[in-house]
PDB file of the backbone (N, CA, C, O) and the ligand in Angstrom, with CONECT records:
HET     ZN  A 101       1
ATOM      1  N   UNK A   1      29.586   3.567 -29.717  1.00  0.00           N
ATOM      2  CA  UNK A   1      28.262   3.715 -29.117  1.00  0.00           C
ATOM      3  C   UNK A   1      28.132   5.116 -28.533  1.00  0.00           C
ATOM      4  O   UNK A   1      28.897   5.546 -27.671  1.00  0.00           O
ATOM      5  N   UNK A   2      27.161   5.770 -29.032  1.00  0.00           N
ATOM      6  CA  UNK A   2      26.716   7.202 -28.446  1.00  0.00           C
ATOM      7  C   UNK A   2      25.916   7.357 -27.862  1.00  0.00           C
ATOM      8  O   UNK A   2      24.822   7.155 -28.390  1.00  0.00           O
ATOM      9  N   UNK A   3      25.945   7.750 -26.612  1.00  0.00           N
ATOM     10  CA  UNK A   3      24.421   7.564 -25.587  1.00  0.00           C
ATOM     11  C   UNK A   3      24.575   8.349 -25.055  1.00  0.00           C
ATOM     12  O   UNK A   3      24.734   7.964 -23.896  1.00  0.00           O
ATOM     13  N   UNK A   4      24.674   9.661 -25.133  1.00  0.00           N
ATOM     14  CA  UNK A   4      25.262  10.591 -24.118  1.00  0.00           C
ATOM     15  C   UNK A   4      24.020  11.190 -23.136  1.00  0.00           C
ATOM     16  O   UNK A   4      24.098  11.890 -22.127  1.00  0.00           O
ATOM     17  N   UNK A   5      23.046  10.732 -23.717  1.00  0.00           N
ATOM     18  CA  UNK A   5      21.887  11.478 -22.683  1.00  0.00           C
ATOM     19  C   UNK A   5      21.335  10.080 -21.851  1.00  0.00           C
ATOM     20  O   UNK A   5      20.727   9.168 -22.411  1.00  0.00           O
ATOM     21  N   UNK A   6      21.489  10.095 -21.199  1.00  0.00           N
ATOM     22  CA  UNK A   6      20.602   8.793 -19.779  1.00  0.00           C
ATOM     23  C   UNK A   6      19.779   9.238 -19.186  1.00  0.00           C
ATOM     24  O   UNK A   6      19.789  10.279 -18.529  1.00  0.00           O
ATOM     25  N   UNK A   7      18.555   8.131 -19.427  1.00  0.00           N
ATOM     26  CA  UNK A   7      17.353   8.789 -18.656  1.00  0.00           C
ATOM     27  C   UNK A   7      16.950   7.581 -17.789  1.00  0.00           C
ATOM     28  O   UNK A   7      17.220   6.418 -18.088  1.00  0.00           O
ATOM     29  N   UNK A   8      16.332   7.937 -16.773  1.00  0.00           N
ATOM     30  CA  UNK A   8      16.253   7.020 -15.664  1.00  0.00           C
ATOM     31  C   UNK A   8      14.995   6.863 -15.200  1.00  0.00           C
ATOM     32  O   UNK A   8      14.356   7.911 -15.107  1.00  0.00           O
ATOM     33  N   UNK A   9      14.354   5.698 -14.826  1.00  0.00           N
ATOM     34  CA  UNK A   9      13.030   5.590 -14.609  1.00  0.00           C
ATOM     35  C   UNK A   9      12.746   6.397 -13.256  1.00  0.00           C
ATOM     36  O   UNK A   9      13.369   6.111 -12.234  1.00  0.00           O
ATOM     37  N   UNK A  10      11.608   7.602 -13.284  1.00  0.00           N
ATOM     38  CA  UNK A  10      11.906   8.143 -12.070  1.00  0.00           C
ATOM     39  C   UNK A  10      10.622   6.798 -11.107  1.00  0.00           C
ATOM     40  O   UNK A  10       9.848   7.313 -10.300  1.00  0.00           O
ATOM     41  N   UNK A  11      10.568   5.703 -11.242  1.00  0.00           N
ATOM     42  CA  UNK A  11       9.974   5.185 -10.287  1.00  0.00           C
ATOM     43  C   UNK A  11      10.956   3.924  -9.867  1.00  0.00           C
ATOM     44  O   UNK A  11      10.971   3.537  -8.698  1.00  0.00           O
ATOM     45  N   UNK A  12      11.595   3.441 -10.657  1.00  0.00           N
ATOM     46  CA  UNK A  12      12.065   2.193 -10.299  1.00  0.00           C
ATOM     47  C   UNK A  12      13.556   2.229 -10.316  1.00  0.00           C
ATOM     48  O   UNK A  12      14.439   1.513  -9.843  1.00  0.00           O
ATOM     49  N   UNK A  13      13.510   3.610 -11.222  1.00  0.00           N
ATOM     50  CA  UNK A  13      15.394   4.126 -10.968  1.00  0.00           C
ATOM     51  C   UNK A  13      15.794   3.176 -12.346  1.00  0.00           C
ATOM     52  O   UNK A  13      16.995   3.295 -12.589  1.00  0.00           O
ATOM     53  N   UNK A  14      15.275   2.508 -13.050  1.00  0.00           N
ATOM     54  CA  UNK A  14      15.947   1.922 -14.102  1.00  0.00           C
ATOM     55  C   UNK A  14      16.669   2.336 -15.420  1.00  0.00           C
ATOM     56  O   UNK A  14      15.858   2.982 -16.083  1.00  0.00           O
ATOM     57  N   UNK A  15      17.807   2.234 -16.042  1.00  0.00           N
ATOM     58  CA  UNK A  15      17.941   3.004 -16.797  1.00  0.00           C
ATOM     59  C   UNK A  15      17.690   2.873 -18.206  1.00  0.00           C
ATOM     60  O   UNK A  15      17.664   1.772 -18.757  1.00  0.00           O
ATOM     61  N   UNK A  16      17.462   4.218 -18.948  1.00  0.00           N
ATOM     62  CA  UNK A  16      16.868   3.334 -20.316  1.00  0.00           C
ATOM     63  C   UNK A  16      18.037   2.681 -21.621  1.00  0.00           C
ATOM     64  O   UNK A  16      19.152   3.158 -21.833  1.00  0.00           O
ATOM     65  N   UNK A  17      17.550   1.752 -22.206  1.00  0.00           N
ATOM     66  CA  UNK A  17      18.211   1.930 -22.950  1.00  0.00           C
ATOM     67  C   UNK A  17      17.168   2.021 -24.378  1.00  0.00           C
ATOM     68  O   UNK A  17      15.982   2.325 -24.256  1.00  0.00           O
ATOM     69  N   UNK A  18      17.871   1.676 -25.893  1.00  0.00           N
ATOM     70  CA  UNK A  18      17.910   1.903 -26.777  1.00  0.00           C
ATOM     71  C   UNK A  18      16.195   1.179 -27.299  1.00  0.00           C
ATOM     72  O   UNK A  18      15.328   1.804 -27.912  1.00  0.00           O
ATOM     73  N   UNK A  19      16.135   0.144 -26.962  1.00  0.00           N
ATOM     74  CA  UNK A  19      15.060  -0.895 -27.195  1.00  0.00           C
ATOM     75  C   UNK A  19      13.600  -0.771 -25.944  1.00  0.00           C
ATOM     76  O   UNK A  19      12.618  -1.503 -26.069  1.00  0.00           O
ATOM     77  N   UNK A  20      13.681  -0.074 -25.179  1.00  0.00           N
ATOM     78  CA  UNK A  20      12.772   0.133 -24.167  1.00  0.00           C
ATOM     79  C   UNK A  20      11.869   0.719 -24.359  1.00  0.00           C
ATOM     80  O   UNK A  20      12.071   1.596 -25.198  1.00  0.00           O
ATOM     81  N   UNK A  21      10.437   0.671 -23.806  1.00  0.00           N
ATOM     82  CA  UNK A  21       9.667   1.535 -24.585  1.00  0.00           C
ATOM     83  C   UNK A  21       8.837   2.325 -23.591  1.00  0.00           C
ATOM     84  O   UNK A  21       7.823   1.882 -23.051  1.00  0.00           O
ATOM     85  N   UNK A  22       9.281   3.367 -23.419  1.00  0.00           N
ATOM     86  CA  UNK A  22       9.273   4.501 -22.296  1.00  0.00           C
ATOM     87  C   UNK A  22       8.302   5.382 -22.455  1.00  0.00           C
ATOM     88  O   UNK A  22       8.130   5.993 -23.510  1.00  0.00           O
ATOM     89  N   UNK A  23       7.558   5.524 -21.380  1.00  0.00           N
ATOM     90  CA  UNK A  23       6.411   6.703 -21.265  1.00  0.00           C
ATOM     91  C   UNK A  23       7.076   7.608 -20.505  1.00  0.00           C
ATOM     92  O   UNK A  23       8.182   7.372 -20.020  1.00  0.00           O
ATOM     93  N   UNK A  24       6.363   8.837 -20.335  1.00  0.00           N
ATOM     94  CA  UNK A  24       6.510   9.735 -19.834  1.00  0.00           C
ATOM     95  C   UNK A  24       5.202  10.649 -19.162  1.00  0.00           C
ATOM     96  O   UNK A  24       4.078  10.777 -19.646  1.00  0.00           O
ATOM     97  N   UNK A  25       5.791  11.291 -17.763  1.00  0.00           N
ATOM     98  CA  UNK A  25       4.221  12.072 -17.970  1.00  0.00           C
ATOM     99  C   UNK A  25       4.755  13.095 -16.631  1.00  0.00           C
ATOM    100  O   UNK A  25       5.681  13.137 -15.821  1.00  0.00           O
ATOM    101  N   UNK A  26       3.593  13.819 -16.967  1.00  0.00           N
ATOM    102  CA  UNK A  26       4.053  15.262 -16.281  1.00  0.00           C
ATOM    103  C   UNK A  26       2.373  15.796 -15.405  1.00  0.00           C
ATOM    104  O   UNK A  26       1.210  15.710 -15.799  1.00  0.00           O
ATOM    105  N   UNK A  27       2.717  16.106 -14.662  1.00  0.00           N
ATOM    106  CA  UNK A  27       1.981  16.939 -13.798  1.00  0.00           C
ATOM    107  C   UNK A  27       1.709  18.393 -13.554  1.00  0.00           C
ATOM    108  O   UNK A  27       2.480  19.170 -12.990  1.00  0.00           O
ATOM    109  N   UNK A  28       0.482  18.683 -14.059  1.00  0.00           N
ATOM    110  CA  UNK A  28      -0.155  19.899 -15.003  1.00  0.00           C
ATOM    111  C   UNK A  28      -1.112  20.675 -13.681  1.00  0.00           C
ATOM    112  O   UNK A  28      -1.707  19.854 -12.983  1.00  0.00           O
ATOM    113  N   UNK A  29      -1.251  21.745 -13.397  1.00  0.00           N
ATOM    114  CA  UNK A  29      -2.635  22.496 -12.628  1.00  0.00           C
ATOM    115  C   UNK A  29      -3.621  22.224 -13.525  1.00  0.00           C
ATOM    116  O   UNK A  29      -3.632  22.130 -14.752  1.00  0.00           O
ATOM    117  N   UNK A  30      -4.790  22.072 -12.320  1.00  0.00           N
ATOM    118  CA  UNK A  30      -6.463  22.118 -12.376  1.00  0.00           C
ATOM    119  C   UNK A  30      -7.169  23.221 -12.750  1.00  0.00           C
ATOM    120  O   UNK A  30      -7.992  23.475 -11.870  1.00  0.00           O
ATOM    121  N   UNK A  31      -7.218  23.943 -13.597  1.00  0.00           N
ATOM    122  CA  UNK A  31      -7.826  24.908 -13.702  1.00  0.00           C
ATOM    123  C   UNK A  31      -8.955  25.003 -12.373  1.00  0.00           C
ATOM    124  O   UNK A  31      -8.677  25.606 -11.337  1.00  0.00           O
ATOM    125  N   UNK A  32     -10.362  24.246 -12.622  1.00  0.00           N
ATOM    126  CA  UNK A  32     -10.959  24.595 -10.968  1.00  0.00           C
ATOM    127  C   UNK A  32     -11.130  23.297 -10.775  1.00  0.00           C
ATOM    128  O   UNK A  32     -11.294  22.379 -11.578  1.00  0.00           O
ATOM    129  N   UNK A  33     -11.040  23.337  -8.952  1.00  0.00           N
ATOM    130  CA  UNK A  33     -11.354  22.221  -8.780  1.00  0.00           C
ATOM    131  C   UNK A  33     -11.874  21.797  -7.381  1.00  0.00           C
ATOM    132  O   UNK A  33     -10.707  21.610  -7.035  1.00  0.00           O
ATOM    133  N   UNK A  34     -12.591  21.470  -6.240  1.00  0.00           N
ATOM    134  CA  UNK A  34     -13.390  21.082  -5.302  1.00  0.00           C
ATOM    135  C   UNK A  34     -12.741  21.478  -3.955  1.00  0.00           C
ATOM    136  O   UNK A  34     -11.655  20.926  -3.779  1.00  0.00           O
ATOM    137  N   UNK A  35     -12.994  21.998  -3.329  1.00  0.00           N
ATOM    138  CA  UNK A  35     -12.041  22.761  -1.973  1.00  0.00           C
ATOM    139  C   UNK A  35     -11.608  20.443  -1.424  1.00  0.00           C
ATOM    140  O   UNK A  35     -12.258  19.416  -1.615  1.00  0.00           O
ATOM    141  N   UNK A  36     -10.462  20.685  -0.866  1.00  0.00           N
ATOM    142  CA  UNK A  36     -10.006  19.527  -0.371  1.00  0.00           C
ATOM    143  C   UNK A  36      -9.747  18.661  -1.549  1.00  0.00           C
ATOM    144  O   UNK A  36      -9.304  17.556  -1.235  1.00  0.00           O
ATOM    145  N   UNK A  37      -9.903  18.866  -2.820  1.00  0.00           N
ATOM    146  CA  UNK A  37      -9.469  17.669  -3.865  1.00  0.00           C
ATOM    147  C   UNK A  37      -8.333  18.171  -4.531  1.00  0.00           C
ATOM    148  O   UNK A  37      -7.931  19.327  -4.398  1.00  0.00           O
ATOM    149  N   UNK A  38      -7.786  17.271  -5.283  1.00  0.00           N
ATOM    150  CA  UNK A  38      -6.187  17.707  -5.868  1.00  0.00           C
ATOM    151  C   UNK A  38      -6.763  18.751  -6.952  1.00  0.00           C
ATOM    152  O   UNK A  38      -7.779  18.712  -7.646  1.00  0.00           O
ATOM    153  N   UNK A  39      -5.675  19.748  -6.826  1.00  0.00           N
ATOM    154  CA  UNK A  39      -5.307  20.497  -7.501  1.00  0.00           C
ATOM    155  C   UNK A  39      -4.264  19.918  -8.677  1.00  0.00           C
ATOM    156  O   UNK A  39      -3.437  20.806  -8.886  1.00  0.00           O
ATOM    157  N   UNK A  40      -4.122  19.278  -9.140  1.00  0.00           N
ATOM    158  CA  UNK A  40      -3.120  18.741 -10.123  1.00  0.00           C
ATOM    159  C   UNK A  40      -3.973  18.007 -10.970  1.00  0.00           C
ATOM    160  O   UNK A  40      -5.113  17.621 -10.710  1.00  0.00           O
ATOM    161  N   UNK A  41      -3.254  17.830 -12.120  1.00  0.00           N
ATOM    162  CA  UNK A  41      -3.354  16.149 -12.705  1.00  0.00           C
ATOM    163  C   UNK A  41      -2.681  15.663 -13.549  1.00  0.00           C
ATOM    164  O   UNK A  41      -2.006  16.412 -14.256  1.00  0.00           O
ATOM    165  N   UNK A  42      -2.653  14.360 -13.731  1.00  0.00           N
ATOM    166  CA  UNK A  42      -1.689  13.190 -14.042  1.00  0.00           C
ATOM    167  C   UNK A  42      -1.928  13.020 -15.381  1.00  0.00           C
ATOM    168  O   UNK A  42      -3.026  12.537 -15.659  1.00  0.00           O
ATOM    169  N   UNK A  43      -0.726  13.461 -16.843  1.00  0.00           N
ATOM    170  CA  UNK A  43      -0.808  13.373 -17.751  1.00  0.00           C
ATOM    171  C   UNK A  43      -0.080  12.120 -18.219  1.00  0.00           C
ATOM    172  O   UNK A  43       0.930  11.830 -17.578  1.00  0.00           O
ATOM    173  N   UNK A  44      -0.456  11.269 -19.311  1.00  0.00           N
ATOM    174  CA  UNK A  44       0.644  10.246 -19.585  1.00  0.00           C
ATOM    175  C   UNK A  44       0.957  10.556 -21.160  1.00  0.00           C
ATOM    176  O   UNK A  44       0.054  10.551 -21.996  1.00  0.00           O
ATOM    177  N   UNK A  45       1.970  10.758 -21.403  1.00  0.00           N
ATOM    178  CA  UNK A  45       2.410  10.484 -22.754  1.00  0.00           C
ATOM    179  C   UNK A  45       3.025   9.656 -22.833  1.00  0.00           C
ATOM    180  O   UNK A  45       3.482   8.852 -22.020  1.00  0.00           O
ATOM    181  N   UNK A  46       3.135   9.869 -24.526  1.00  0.00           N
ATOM    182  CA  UNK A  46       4.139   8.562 -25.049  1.00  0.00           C
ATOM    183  C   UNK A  46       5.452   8.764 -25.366  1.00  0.00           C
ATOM    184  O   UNK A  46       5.287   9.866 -25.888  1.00  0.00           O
ATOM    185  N   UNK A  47       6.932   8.519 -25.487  1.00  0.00           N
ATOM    186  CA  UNK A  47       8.338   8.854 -25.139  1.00  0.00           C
ATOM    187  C   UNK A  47       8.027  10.011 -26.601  1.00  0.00           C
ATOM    188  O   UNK A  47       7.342   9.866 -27.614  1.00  0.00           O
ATOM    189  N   UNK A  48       8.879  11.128 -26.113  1.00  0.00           N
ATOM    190  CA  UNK A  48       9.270  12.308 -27.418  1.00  0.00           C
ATOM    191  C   UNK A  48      10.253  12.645 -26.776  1.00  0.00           C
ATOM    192  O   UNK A  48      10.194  13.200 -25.679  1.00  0.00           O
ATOM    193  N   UNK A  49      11.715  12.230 -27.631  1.00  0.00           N
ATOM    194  CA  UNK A  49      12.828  12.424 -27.826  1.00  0.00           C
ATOM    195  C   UNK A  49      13.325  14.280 -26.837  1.00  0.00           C
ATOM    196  O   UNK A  49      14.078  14.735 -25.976  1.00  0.00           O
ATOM    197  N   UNK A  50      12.412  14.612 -27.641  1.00  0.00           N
ATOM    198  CA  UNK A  50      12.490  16.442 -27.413  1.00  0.00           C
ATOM    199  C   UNK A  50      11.856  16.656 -25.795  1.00  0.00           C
ATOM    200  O   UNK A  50      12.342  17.049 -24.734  1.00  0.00           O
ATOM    201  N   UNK A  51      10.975  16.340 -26.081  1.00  0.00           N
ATOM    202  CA  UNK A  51       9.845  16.606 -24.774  1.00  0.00           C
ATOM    203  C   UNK A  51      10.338  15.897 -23.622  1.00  0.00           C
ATOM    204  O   UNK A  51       9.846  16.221 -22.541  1.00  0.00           O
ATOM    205  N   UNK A  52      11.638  14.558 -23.649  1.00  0.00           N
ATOM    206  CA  UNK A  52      12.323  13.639 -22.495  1.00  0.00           C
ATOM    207  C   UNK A  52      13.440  14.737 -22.126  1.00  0.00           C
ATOM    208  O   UNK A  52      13.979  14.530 -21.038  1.00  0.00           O
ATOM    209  N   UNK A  53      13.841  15.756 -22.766  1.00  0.00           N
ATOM    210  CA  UNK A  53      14.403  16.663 -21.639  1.00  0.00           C
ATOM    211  C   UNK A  53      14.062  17.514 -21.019  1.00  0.00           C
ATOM    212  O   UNK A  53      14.765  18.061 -20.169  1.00  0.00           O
ATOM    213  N   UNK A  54      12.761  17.861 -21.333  1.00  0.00           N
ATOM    214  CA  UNK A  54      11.830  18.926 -20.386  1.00  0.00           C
ATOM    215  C   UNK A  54      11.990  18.539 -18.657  1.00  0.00           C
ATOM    216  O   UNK A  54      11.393  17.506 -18.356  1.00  0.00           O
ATOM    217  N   UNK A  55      12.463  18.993 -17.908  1.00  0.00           N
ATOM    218  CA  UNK A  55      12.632  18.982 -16.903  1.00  0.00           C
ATOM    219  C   UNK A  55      11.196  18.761 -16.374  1.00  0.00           C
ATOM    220  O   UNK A  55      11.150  17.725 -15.711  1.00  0.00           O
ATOM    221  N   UNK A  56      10.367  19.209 -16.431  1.00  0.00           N
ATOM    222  CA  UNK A  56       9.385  19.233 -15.618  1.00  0.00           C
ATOM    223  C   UNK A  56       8.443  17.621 -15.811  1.00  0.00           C
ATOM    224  O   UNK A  56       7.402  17.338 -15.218  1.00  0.00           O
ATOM    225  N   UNK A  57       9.165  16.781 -16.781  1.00  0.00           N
ATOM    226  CA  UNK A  57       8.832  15.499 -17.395  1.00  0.00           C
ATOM    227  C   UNK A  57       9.275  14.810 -16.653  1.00  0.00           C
ATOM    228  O   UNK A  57      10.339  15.111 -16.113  1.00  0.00           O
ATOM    229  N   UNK A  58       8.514  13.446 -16.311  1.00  0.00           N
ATOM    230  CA  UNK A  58       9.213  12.308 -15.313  1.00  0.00           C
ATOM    231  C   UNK A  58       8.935  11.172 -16.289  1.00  0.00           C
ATOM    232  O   UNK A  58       7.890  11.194 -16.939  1.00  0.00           O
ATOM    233  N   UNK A  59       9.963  10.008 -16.451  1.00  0.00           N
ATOM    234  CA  UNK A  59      10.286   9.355 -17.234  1.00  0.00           C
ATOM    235  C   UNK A  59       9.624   8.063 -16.385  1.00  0.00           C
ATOM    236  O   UNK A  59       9.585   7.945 -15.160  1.00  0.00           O
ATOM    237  N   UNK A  60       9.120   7.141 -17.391  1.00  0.00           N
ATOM    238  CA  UNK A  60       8.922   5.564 -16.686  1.00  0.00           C
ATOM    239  C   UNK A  60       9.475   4.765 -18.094  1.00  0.00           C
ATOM    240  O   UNK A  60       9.659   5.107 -19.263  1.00  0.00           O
ATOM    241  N   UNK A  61       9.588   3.866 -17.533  1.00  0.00           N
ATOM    242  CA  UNK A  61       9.844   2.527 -18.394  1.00  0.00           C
ATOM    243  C   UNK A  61       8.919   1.292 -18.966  1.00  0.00           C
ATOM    244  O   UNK A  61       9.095   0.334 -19.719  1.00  0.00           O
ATOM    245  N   UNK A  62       7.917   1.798 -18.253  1.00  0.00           N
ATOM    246  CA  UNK A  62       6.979   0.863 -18.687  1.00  0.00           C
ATOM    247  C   UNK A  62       5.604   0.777 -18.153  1.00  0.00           C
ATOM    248  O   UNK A  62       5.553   1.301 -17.040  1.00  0.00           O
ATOM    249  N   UNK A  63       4.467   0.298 -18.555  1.00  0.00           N
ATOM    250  CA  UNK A  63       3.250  -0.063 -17.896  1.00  0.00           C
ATOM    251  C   UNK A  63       2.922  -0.310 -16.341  1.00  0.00           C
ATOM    252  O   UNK A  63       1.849   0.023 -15.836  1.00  0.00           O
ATOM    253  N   UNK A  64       4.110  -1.016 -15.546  1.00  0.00           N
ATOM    254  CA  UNK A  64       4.388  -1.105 -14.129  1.00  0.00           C
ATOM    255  C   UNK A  64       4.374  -0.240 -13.690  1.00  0.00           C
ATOM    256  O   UNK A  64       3.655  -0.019 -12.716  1.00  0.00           O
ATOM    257  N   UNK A  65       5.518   1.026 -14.449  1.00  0.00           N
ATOM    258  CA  UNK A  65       6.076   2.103 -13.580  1.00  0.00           C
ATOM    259  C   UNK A  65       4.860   2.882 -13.994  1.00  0.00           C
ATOM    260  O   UNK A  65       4.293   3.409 -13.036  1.00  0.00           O
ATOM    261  N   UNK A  66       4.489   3.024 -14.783  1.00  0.00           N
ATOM    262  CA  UNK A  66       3.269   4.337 -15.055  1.00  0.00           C
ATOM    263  C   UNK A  66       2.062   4.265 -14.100  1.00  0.00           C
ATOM    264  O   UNK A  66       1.394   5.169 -13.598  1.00  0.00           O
ATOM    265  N   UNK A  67       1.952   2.515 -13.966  1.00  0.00           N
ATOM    266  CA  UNK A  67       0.342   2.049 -12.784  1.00  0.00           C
ATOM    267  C   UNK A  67       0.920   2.694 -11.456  1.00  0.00           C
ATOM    268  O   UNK A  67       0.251   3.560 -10.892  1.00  0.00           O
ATOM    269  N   UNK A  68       2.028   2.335 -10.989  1.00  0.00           N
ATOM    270  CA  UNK A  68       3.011   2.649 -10.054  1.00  0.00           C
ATOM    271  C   UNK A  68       3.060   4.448  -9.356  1.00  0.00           C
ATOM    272  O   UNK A  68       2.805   4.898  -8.239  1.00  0.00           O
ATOM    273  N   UNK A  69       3.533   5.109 -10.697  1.00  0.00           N
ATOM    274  CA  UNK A  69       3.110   6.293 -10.503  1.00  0.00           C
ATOM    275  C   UNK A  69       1.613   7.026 -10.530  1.00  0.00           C
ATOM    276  O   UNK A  69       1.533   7.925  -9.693  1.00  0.00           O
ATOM    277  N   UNK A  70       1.153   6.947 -10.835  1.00  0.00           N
ATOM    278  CA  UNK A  70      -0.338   7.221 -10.744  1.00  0.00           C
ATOM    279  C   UNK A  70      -1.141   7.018  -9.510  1.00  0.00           C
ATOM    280  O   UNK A  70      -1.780   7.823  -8.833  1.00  0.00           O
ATOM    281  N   UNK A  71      -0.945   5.719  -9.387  1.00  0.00           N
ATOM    282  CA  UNK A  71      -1.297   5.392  -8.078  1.00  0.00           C
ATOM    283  C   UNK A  71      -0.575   6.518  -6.551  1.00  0.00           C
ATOM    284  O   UNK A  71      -1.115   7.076  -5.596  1.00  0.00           O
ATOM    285  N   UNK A  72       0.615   6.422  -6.958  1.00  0.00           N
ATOM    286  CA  UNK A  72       1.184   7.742  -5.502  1.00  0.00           C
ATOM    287  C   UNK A  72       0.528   8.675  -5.951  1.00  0.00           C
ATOM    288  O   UNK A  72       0.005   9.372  -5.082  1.00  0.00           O
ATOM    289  N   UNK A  73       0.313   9.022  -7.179  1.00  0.00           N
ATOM    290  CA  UNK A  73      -0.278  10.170  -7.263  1.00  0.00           C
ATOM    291  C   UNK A  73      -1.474  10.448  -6.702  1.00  0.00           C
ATOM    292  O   UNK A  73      -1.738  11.536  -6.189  1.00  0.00           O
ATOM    293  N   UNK A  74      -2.498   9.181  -6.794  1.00  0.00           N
ATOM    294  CA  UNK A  74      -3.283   9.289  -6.624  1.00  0.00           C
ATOM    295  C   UNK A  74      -3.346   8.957  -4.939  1.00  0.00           C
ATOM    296  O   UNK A  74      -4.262   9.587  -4.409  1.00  0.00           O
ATOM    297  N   UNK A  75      -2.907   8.478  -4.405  1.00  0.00           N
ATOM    298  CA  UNK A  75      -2.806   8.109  -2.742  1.00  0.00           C
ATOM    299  C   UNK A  75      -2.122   9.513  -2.139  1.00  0.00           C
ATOM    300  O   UNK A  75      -2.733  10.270  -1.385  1.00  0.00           O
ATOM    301  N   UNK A  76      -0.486   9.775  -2.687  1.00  0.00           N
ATOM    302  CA  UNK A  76      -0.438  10.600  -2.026  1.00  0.00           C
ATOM    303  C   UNK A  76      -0.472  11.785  -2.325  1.00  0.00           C
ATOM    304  O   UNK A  76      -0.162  12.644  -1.499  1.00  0.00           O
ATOM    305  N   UNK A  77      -0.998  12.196  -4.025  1.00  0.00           N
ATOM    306  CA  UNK A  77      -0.583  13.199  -4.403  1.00  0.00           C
ATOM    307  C   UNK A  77       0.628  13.859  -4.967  1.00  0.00           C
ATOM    308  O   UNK A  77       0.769  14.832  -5.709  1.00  0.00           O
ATOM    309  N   UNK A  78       1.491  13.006  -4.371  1.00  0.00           N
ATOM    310  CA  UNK A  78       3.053  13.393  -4.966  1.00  0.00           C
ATOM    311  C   UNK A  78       3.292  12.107  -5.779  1.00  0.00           C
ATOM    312  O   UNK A  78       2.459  11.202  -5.831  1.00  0.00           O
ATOM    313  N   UNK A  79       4.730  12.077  -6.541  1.00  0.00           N
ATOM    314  CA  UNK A  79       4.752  10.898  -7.388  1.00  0.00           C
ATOM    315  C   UNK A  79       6.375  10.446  -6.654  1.00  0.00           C
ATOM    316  O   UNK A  79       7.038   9.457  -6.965  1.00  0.00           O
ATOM    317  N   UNK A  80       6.711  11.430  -5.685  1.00  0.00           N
ATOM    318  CA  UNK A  80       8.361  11.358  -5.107  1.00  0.00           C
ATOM    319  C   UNK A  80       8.534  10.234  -4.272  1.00  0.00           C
ATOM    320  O   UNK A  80       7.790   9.739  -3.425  1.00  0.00           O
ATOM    321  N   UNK A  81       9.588   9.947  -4.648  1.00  0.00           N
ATOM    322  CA  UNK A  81       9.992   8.371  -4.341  1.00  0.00           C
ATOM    323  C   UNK A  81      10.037   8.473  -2.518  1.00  0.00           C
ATOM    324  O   UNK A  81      10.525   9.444  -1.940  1.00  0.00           O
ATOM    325  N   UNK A  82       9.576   7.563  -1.971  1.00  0.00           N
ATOM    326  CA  UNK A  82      10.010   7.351  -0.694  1.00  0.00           C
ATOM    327  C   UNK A  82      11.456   7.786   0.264  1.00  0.00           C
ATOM    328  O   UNK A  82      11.926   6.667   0.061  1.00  0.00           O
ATOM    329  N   UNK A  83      12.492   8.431   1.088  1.00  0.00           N
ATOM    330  CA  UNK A  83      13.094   8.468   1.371  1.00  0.00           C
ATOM    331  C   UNK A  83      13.538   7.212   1.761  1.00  0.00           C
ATOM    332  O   UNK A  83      14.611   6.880   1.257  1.00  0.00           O
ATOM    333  N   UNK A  84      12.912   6.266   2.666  1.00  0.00           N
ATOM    334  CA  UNK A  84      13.870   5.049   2.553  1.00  0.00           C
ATOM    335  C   UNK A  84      13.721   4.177   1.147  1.00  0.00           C
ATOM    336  O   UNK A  84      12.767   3.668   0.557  1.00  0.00           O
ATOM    337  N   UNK A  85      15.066   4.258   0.924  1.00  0.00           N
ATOM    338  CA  UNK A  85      15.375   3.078  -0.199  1.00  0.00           C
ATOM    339  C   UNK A  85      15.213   1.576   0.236  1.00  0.00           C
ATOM    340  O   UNK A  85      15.634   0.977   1.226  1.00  0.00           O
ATOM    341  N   UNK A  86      14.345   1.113  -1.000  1.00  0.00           N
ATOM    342  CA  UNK A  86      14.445  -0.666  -0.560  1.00  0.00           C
ATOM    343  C   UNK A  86      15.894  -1.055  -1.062  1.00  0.00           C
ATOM    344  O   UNK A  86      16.212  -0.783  -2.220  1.00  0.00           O
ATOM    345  N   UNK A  87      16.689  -1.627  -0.292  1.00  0.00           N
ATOM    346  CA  UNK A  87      17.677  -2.483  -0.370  1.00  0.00           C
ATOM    347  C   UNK A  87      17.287  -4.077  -1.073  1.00  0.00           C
ATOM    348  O   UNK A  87      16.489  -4.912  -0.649  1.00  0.00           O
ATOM    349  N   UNK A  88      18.348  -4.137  -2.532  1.00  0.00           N
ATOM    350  CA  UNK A  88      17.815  -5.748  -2.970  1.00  0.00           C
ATOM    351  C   UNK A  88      18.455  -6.654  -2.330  1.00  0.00           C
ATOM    352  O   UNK A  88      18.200  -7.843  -2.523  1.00  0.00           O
TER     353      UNK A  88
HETATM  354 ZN    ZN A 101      10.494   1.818 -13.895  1.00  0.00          ZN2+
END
């Protein structure tokens, strides 16, 4: 078994495997946009092999994690995980 690259859901921390069917999406500048409104925005793609090591790419695992991310994005603007960890 060869898996040498692991990618990890950046919302739920899950890891992928072989059968999963993984989005991805990245956060791009506004060309113009409304004094006080985000300057960013929230792209979603669909998994590319090539494009899942672009650093600047954040990985999800699924429909959950993508509603999941979007939403911080959209509340807080950032998509970065909370400092406290939920304990299961
Ligand atoms: Zn996830």
């Amino acid at each position: 078994m060869v898996w040498d690259v692991s990618f990890t859901c950046d919302i739920c921390g899950k890891k992928k495997g072989e059968s999963n069917h993984w989005w991805m999406f990245v956060l791009g500048d506004v060309p113009c946009f409304d004094e006080g409104q985000p300057n960013q925005r929230f792209t979603l793609l669909p998994w590319n092999f090539a494009e899942s090591r672009n650093p600047d790419m954040h990985h999800l695992c699924g429909q959950g994690c993508a509603m999941q991310a979007l939403e911080r994005f959209m509340t807080n603007r950032t998509i970065e995980r909370e400092d406290t960890r939920e304990v299961a």
